[in-house]
N, C-alpha and C positions, 0 to 999 in steps of 0.2 A: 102964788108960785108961778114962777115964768113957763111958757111951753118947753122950753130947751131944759129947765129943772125936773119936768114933768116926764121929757123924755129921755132922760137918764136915768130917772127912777123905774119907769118902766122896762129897759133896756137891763136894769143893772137886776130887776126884779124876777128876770126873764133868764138869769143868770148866764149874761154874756157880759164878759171882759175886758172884751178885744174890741173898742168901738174909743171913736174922738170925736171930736166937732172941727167943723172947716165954717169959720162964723156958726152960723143958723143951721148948716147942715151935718146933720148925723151921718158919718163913716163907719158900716161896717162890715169887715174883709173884703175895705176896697171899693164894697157897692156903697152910693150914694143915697141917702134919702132926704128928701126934704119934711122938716116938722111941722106940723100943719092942727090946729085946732079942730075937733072935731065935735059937733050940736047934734050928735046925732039921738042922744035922748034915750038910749039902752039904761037900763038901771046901772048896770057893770064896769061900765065907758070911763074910762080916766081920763079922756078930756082931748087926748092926742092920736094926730092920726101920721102916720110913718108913709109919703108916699116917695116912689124910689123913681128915682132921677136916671134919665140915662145918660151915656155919656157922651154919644154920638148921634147924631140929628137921626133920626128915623128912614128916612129918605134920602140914601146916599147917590147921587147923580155923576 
């Protein structure tokens, strides 16, 4: 099963609706995540890990 399978099982399991993909990245209300495998070895772990994207550089000059 693909990460992006994994993460829409999760998301849909989570009972949220309101989510798309933009390629690779999970959308949802608007905030960005990137899908990401996760080894971290929990018994529980379903293998993905959801980190959120931001939208604007950190460091605005």
């Amino acid at each position: 099963m693909s990460l992006k399978a994994r993460a829409q099982e999760k998301v849909e399991r989570a009972g949220i609706s309101n989510y798309s993909f933009d390629q690779d990245i999970l959308v949802m209300c608007g905030v960005r995540y990137a899908v990401e495998a996760c080894e971290c070895g929990e018994p529980d772990c379903d293998g993905v890990r959801l980190r959120k994207k931001g939208a604007f550089p950190r460091i605005l000059q």
